[in-house]
Structures are given as C-alpha cells and as structure tokens.
C-alpha positions as CSV (number, residue, x, y, z in Angstrom):
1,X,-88.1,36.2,-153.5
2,X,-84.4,36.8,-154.9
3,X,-83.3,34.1,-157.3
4,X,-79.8,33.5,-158.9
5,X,-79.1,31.7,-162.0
6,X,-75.5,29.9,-162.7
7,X,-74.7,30.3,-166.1
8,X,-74.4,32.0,-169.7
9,X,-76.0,30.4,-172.7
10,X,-79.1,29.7,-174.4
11,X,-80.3,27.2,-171.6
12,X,-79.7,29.9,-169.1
13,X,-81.6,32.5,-170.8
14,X,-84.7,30.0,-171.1
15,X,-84.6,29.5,-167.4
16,X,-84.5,33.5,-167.0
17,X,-87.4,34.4,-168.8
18,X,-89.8,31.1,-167.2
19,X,-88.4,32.5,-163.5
20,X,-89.2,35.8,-164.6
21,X,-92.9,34.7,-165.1
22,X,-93.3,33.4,-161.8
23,X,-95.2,36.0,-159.3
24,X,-93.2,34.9,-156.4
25,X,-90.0,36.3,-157.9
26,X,-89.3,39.9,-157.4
27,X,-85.2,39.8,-158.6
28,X,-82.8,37.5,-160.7
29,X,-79.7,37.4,-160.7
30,X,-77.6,35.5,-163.4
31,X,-73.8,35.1,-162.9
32,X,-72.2,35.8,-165.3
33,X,-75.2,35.6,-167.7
34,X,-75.2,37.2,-171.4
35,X,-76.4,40.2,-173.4
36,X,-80.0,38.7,-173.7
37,X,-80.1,37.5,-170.6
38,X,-79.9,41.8,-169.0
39,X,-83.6,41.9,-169.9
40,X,-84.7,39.6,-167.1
41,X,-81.8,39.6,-164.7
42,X,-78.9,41.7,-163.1
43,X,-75.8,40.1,-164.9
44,X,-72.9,39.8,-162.1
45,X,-69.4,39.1,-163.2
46,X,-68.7,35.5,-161.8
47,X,-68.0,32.7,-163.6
48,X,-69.8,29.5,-162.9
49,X,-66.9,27.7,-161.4
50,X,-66.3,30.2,-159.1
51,X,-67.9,28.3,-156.2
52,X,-66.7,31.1,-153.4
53,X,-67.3,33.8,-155.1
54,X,-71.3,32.4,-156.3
55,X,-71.2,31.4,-151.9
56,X,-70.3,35.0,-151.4
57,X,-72.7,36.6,-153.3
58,X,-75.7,34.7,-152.5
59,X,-75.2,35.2,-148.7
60,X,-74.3,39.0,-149.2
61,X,-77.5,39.3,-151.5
62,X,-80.0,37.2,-149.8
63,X,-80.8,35.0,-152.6
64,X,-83.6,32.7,-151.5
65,X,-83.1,30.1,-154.5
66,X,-80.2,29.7,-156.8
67,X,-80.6,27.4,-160.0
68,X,-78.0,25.8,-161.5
69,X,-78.0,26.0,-165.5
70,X,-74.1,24.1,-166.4
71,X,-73.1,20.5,-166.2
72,X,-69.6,21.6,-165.3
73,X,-70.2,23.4,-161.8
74,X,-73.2,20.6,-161.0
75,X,-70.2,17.9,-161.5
76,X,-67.4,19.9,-159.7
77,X,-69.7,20.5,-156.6
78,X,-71.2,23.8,-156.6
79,X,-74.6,22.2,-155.0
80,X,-72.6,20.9,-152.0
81,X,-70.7,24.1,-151.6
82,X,-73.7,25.9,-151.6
83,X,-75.5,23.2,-149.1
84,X,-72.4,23.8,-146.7
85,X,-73.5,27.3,-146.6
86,X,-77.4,26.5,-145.8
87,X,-78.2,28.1,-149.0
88,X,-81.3,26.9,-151.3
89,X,-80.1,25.6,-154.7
90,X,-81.8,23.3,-157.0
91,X,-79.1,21.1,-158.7
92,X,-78.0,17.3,-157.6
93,X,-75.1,17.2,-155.5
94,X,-71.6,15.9,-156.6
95,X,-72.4,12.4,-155.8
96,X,-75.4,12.6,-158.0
97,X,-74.3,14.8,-160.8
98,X,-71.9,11.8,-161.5
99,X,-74.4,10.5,-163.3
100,X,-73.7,12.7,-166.1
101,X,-70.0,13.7,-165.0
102,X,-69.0,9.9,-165.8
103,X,-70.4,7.6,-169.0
104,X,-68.9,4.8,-167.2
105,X,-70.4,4.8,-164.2
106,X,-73.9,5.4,-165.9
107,X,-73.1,2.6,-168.0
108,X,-72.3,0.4,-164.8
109,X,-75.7,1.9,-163.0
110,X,-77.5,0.8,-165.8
111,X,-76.3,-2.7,-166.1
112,X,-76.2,-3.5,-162.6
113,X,-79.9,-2.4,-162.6
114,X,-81.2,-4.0,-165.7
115,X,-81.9,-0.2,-167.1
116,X,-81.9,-0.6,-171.0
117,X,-78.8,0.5,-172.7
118,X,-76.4,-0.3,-175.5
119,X,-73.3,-3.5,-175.0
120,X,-70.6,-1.6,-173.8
121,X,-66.8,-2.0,-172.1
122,X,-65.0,0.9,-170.3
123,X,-61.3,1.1,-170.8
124,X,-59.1,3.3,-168.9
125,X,-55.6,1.9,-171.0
126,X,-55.4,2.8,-174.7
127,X,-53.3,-0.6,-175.3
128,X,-56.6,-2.4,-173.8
129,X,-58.9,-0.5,-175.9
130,X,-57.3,-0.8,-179.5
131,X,-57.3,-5.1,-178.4
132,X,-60.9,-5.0,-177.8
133,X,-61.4,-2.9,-181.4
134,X,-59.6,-6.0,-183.2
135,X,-63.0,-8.4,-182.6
136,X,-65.3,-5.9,-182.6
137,X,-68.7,-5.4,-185.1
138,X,-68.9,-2.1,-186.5
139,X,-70.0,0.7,-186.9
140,X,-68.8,1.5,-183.3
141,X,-69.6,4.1,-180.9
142,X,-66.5,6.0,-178.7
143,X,-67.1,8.0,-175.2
144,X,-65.3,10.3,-173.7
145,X,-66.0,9.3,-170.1
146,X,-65.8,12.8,-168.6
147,X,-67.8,16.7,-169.6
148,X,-66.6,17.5,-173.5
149,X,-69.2,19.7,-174.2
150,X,-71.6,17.3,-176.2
151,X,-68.4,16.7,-178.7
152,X,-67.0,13.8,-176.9
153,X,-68.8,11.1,-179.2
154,X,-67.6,9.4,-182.1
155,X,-68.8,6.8,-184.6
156,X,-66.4,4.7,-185.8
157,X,-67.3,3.0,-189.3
158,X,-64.3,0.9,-190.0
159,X,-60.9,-0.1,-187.3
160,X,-58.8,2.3,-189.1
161,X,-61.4,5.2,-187.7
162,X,-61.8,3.9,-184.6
163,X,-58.3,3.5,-183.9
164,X,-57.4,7.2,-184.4
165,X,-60.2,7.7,-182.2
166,X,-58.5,6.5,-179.3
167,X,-55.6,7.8,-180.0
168,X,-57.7,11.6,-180.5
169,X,-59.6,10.8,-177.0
170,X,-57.2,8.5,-174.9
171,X,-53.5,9.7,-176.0
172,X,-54.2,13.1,-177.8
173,X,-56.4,14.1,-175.2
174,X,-58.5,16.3,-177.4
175,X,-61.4,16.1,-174.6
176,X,-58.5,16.9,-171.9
177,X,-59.1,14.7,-168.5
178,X,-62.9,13.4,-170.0
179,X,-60.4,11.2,-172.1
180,X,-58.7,9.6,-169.3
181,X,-61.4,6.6,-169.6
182,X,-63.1,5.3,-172.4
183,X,-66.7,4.1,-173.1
184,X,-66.9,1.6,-176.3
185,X,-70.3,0.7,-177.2
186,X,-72.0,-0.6,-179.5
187,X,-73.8,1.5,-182.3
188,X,-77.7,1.5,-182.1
189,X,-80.0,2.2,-184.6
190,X,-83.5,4.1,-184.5
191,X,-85.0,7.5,-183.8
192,X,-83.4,9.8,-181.2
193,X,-85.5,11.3,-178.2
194,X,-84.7,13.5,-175.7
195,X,-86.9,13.6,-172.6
196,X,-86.1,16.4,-169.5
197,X,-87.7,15.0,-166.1
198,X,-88.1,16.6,-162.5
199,X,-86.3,14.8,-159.8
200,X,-86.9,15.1,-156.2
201,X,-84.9,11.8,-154.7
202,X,-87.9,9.4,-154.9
203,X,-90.8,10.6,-157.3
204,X,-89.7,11.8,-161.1
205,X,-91.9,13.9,-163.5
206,X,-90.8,13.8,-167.0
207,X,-91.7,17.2,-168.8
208,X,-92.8,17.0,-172.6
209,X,-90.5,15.4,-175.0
210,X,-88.2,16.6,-177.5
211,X,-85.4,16.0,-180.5
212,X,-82.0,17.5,-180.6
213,X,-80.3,18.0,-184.2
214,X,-76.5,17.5,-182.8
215,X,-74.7,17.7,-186.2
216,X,-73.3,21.2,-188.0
217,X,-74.6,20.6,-191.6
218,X,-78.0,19.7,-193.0
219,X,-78.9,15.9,-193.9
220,X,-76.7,15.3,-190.2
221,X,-73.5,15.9,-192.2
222,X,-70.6,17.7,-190.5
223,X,-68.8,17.6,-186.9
224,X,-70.9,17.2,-183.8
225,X,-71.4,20.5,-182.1
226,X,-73.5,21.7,-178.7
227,X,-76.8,21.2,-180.8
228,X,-77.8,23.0,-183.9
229,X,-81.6,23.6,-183.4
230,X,-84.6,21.1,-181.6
231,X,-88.5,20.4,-181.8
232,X,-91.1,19.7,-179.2
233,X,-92.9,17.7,-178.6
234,X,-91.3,13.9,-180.3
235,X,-93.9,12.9,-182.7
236,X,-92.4,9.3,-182.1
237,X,-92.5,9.4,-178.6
238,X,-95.9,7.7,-178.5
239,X,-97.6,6.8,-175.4
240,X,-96.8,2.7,-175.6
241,X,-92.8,4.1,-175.3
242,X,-94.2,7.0,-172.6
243,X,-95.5,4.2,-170.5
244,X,-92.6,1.2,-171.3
245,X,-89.8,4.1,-170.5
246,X,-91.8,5.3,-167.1
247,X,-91.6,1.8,-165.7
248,X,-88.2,0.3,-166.9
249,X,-86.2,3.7,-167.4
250,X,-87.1,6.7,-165.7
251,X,-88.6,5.5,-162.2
252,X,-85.3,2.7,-162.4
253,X,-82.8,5.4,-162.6
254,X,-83.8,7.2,-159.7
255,X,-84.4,4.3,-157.4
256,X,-81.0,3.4,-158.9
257,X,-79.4,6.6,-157.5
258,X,-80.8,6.6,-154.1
259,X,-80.1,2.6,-153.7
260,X,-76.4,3.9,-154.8
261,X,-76.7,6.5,-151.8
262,X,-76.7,9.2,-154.2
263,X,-80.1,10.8,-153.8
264,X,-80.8,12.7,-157.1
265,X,-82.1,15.9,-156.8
266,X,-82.6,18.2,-160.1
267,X,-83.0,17.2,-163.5
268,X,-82.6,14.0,-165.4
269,X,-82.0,14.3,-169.0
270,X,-83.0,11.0,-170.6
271,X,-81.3,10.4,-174.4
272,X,-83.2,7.7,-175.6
273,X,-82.7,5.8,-178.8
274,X,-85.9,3.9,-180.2
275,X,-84.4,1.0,-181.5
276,X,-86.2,-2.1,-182.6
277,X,-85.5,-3.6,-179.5
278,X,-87.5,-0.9,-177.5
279,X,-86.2,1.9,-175.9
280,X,-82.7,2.0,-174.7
281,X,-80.5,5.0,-172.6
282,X,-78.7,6.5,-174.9
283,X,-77.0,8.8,-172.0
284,X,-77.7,11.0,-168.7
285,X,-77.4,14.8,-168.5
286,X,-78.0,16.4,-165.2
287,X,-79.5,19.4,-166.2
288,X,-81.6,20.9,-168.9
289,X,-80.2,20.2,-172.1
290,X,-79.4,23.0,-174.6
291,X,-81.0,24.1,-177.0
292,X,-83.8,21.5,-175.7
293,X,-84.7,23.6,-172.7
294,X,-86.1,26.8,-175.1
295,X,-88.6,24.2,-176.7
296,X,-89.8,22.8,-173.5
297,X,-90.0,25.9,-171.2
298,X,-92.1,27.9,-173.5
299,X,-95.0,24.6,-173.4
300,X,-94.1,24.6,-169.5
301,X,-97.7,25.8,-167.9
302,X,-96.5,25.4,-164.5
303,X,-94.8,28.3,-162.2
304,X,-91.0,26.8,-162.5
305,X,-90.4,28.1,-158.9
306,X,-93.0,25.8,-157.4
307,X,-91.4,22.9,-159.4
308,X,-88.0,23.8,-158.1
309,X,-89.1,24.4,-154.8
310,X,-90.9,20.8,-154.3
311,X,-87.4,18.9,-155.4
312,X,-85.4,20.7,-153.3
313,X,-88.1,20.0,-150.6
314,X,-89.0,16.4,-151.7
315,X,-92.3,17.2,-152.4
316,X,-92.7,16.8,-156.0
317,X,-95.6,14.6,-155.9
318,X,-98.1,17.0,-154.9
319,X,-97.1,19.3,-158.0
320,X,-99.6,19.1,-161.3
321,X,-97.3,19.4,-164.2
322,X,-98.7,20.7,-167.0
323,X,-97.7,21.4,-170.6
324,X,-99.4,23.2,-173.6
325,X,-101.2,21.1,-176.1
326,X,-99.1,22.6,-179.3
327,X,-95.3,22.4,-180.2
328,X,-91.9,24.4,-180.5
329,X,-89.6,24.6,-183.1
330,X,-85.9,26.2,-182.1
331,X,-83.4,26.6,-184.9
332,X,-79.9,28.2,-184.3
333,X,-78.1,30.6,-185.3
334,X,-74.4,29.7,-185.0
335,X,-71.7,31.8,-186.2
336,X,-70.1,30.0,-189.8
337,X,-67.2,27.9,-189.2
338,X,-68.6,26.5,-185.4
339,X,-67.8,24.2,-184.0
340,X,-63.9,24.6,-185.2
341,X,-62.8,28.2,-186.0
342,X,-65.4,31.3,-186.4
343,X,-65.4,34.7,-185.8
344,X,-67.0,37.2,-183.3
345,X,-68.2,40.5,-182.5
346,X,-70.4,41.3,-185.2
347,X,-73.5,43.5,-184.3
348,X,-77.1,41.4,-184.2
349,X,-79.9,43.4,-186.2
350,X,-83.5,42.7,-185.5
351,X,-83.7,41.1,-182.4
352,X,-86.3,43.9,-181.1
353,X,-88.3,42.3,-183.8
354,X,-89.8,39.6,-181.6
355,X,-90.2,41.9,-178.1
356,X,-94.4,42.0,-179.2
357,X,-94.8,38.8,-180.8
358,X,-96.6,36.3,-178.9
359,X,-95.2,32.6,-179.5
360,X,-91.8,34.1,-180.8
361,X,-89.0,33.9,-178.8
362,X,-84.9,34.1,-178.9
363,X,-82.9,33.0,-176.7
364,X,-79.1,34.5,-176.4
365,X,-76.9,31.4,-176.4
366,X,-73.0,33.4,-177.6
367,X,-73.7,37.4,-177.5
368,X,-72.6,40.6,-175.8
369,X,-72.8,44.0,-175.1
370,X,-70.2,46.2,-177.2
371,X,-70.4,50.0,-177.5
372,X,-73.9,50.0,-176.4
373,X,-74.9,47.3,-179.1
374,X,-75.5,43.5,-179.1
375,X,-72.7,41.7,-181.0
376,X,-71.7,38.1,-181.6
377,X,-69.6,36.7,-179.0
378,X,-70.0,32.7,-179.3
379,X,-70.3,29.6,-181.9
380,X,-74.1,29.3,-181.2
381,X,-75.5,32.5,-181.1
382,X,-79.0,32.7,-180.6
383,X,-81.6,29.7,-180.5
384,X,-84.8,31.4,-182.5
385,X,-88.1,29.5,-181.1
386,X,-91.1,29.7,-182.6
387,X,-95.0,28.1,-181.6
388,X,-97.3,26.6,-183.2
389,X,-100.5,24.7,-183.2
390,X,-98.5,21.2,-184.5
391,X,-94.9,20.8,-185.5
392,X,-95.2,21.6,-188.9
393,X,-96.4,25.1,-188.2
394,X,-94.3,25.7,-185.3
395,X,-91.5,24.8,-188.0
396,X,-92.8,27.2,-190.6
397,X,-92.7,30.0,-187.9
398,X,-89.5,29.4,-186.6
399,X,-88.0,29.6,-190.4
400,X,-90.0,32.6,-190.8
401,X,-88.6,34.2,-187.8
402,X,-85.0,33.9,-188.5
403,X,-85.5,36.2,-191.2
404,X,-86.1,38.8,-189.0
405,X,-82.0,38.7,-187.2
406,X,-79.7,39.6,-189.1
407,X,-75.3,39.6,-188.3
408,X,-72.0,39.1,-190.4
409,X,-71.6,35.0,-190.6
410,X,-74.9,34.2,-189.6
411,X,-75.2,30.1,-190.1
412,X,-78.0,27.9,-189.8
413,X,-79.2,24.4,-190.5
414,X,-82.3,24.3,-193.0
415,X,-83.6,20.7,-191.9
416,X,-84.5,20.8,-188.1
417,X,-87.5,19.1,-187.3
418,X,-87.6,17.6,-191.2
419,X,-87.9,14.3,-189.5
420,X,-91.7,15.7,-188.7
421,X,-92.8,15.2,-191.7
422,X,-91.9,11.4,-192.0
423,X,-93.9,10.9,-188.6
C-alpha cells in the first residue's frame, strides 16, 4: 500500500521510520517532510495546510492511507476535507480535534463530565480576566485557548506577573488568535506524565507512558519551548494510577466526545499531573506529542498500519497492543538561543554514525538538504533516542550518543530523565 504522512518534524520522522517497518507498506510519502525524513519517504513540496493541494495528490497518487502528524491541519479540517474526497486518513475530524484546538472547551468537557482537572474560568474580555486575578491564590496558571505551539502557558507567581500575562496573551496577542480567550486555572503540584492512547470512537488503547522536559535550560529554568528531550516509560506511572486514570480519565473522555457528537478518531494525548489529589488532566493533544512519539514508537511492537487501520475502521478492540519490556531516553539537540532567536544552516556531522547501531536512533526534527549536505534549518534539530534495558541505561546511551553529532550552536539540556533517579 501507498501511505502519505502530513508533516515535517521530529514526530513526523518517528511515524516514517514505524510505517516504514510495516510489510504492508510498499511507498511513503511525506508532504513536505525533512532532510531525515528522505531516507524512508518521497518528500513532496506541500505544506500541511495546504488541504487541496494534500486532496490533489493523494487522489493523483493513489495513496491508500494518509496519517496526519500536526495539530494545526487536524484543527483546521484536513481530516474532513480528505473524508469529502473518500480518502483513508487517520486523524479526528474538526469537530473532534477541538478537543485540543480549544482549552476551553476541554475544560468545559471535563467539568460537565466529572473528568479530573484543575479549578478553572475562561475569559474571553481582558477587563474580566485582570477582575478575577484581584481574589485569586497564586501561583496561577494562564492558557492560551487556541494552537501556540506548546508556548501558550504561563505561570504566574505574584498579580504583577499575571497581569502582564494577559496583557502578552489577550491584548499583545503574542499567541495571535489562540489569545482571543483565556483559560485561568489554578496551579497544581506533583509529577508530570504524558500518556499517547489509540482512539477508534468507542474503545481507547493507551500506548506506554512517557515524561516531556518542556523548559530550555537545565533544573527546568528558562522559557517553555516545543519540548527539550523525553523518557519512556514514567517510572511514576504505577499501575494503581494505570488503573484509576483507565476508568475516570481515559474511557470518560472518549464517551465524553461521542456523547458531545463528536466521535474521536485518532490519538488522545493525555497530560496528566499526579497531584496528591490523584490524577488530574492537565490538557488534550490530538496527535502524537513531540518529542514523546520517538520514545514510544521505538517500544511500539505492533505493525502501526494495523493500529491505524482498526481506528479508522472502528475496530480497535480486536488489536493486541504490545510494547517492549525496556525504556527510551530522547534528548534534543536545539540550535542555542531557541526558542527566541538562533541561527541556521550549519552542516550536521555524524549522523551516519547511528545507520548500524541497533537501539540508536535520530530523529530530524529542524534540518535540510543544502549543497548536497544536511544542515540546520530549525530551533529543535534532531531528537537523539537511545534504548536500554531500564531508564538509567537508556539515559546513559542517549548521552553517549549525542557525542557522536556534531554542528555550529549545537544546544542541549544535561538533565532529561534526572527525575529517574529520584523514582
């Protein structure tokens, strides 16, 4: 079969090189796809909200299945557009992608369905907002309600802070549109954990779990940014919160969806926070999450087509999900100065370093092709992944493998997955 993949970073390449594995699959596509991404797929120059043009080629091509790798196509409609054509796509529809697309409305889902989640109020008048600010506890968390590329967050730690926040999201616009409406909610304490799940309207299968390192500098100092490196599997995500999250969280969400009439189809990305309370939603991505899909993929034992075949076809309980028994450690290689200000186009030595070694992997996140070589062309640059039999190995070899890449500006956090060792 013929399968296209929407999109360009990291995340993308991940999916690439799982599809590539699968013996049903005799040609990717990836549009428009990156320098890394060449060595699995035929790169096309279309951009991923380019709905007529991705409509066009998939017809002309005869592309049996196209996956979806963005959040910002998924929310703007590329599933339905595709779905008007008759074309195979895994992805939820508009309607469902909301679910990520707005942090209000997945804040109302959650409270109108008793789904565990932090106290929150959604404003839509900056006036209204800075009111509310005057009686509230801090710290304080602020939302972005639309897409800002994992950088519409803030914590707020006095009034004076969260005031300029509002004015940066709701009258600066520094998120654009995603700052039109405002989520305030209150700040939650505890360990992080990020868990991917197969959706196919009515049954869910959450894939191994996994820890994101959001933050630019070491100790989780510095400016939020796309994420800066991830582990797999969550040594906190024990089975008591496994079983507690099936039954009040994951299950809820999707029965919430289709009860909404918004059938969910895809991938639910589940932020949790383990607070003392239990486990609460932190928020809702509808796609894999980046960089967590290289840890997860690479512990992935099943052939991804027949997963994304069986949501598409609503059949995902007869599927047998399966995941190694070991873990992953990813750590990125930005380019110095991301997220603000960096440069690119530097050329990226060593990357045929890891072409023979089993359990080593990289993952082009911000790179292309200039003058024959591979050059920097992105903030995050590569996501180097490395396995091992437990987390503290699989963190030894990823730190041992970025040794081998070298480029002008390379950056990199020295503390992803430190949390392992206070497990």
């Amino acid at each position: 079969m013929k399968v296209l993949i929407v999109g360009s970073g990291g995340r993308e390449h991940a999916i690439a090189w799982k599809v590539a594995q699968s013996p049903k699959v005799d040609k990717i596509y990836c549009a428009p796809g990156n320098a890394g991404i060449e060595e699995f797929a035929e790169c096309v120059p279309i951009k991923a909200m380019e709905f007529d043009k991705l409509v066009a080629f998939a017809k002309e091509n005869e592309i049996d299945l196209t996956v979806i790798g963005m959040d910002d196509p998924l929310v703007g409609g590329v599933v339905d557009a595709f779905e008007a054509e008759g074309l195979r796509v895994f992805g939820p529809r508009k309607n469902a992608a909301i679910l990520e697309g707005s942090k209000a409305f997945s804040k109302d889902l959650m409270k109108k369905y008793n789904i565990p989640t932090a106290a929150y109020e959604n404003f839509d008048d900056a006036q209204a907002a800075l009111e509310y600010l005057e009686t509230a506890k801090f710290p304080i968390v602020l939302k972005a309600d639309g897409l800002a590329l994992g950088k519409g967050v803030l914590i707020c730690n006095t009034l004076e802070e969260a005031k300029a926040g509002v004015k940066e999201i709701m009258e600066d616009k520094k998120f654009g549109s995603a700052g039109n409406t405002m989520v305030i909610e209150e700040f939650m304490t505890g360990r992080e954990v990020s868990v991917l799940s197969y959706v196919d309207g009515k049954t869910i299968k959450p894939m191994t779990s996994a820890q994101d390192h959001k933050r630019a500098k070491d100790g989780d100092q510095g400016l939020n940014t796309g994420g800066m490196g991830t582990f797999s599997p969550s040594p906190f995500y024990t089975e008591e919160v496994d079983e507690f999250c099936k039954k009040y969280i994951y299950q809820a969400t999707v029965d919430a969806m289709a009860a909404e009439g918004r059938e969910f189809k895809g991938i639910i990305f589940f932020g949790l926070m383990l607070t003392a309370d239990g486990p609460k939603v932190l928020e809702y991505n509808a796609r894999f999450g980046d960089p967590e899909a290289q840890v997860v993929l690479p512990r992935m034992k099943t052939d991804i087509i027949d997963v994304f075949e069986a949501c598409i076809d609503g059949t995902l309980d007869q599927v047998d999900l399966q995941f190694e028994d070991n873990a992953a450690v990813c750590v990125v290689l930005a380019s110095d100065g991301y997220p603000v200000s960096y440069q690119k186009g530097f050329p990226i030595k060593g990357l045929e370093s890891f072409k023979d070694k089993d359990g080593y992997y990289v993952f082009h996140a911000g790179t292309a092709k200039k003058d024959g070589q591979i050059v920097t062309n992105g903030g995050r640059v590569l996501g180097v992944v490395a396995k091992g039999e437990d987390l503290k190995k699989a963190r030894a070899n990823a730190y041992e493998a970025i040794k081998l890449v070298e480029f002008d500006n390379k950056y990199y956090r020295h503390d992803i997955g430190k949390a392992i060792d206070e497990a």
